[in-house]
Structure formats: C-alpha cells, structure tokens
C-alpha positions as CSV (number, residue, x, y, z in Angstrom):
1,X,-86.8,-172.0,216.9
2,X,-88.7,-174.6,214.6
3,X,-86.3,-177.8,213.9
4,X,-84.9,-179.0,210.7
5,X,-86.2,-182.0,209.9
6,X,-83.4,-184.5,208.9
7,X,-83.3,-186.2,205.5
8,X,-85.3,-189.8,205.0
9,X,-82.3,-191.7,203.4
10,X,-85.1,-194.7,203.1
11,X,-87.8,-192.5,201.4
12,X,-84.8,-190.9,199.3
13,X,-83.2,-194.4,198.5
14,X,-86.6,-195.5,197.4
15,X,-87.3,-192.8,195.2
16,X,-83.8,-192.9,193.7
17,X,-85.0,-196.5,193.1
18,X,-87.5,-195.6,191.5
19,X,-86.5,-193.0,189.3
20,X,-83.8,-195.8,188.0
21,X,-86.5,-198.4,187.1
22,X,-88.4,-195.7,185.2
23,X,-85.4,-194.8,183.2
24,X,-85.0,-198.0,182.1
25,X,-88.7,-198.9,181.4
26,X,-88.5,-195.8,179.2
27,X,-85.5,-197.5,177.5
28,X,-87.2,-200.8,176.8
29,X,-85.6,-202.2,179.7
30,X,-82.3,-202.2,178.3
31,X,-80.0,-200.5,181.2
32,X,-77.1,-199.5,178.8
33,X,-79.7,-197.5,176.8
34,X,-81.2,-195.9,179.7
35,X,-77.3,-194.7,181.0
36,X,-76.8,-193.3,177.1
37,X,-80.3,-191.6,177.7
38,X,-79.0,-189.8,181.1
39,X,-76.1,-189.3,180.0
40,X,-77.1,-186.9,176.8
41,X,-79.8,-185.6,178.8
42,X,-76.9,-184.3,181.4
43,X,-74.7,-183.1,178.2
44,X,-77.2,-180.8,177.7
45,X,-78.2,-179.4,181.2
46,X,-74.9,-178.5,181.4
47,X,-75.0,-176.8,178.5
48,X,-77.5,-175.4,178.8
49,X,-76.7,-174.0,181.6
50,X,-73.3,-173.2,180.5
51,X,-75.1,-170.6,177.9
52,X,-77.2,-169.2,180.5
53,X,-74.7,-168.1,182.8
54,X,-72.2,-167.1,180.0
55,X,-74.7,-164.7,178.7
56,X,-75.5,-163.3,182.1
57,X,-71.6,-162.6,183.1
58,X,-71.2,-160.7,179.1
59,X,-74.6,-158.8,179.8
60,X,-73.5,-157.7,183.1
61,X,-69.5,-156.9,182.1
62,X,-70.8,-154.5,179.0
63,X,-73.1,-152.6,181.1
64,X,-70.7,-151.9,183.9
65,X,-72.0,-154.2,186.5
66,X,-68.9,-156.1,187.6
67,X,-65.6,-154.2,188.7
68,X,-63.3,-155.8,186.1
69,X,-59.8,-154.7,185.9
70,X,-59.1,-152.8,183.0
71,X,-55.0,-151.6,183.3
C-alpha cells in the first residue's frame, strides 16, 4: 500500500509567507489595505458560493430529488 506523504509545515509556512508579502505588495505595502483587500475578496467567495449551492438545493427540491417532508 503506497504511503501518504505527510505535510511540509516548512514548505507550507513559506508559501503562506509568501502569499502574505504578495498581498501586501499588491496593496502598496500598506498591510491594513491588503487585510480590507482579503477580507472583501472572502465576502464574496462566500457568497458566491452561498448562491451556488442555494440554487442547487431549489433545483433539486422542485424536481423531486430530495425526500422532503411534505405533511
């Protein structure tokens, strides 16, 4: 049975690093920019996603998909 390799938490740290001093060269270098940036950029994953899977559960309900309770 092939092994799993185990997560690099030095490679991941690093690229974590990284990611964070990109973010905030794209912001000018101002950190508290860069953390608004993120954090509207999150807002609307989540929305997004939100939508996605809202649709999905409606789309599946109307065409008899899911057992729902009905009485």
């Amino acid at each position: 049975m092939p092994e799993v390799a185990a997560p690099n938490l030095q490679s991941d740290a690093q690229a974590l690093e990284a990611a964070a001093d990109q973010a905030i060269a794209a912001c000018g270098g101002d950190p508290r920019e860069a953390v608004k940036a993120l954090l509207i950029a999150n807002e609307f994953l989540e929305r997004e996603m939100t939508e996605r899977v809202s649709r999905g559960y409606i789309r599946g309900v109307k065409h008899g998909r899911f057992n729902t309770y009905s009485g």
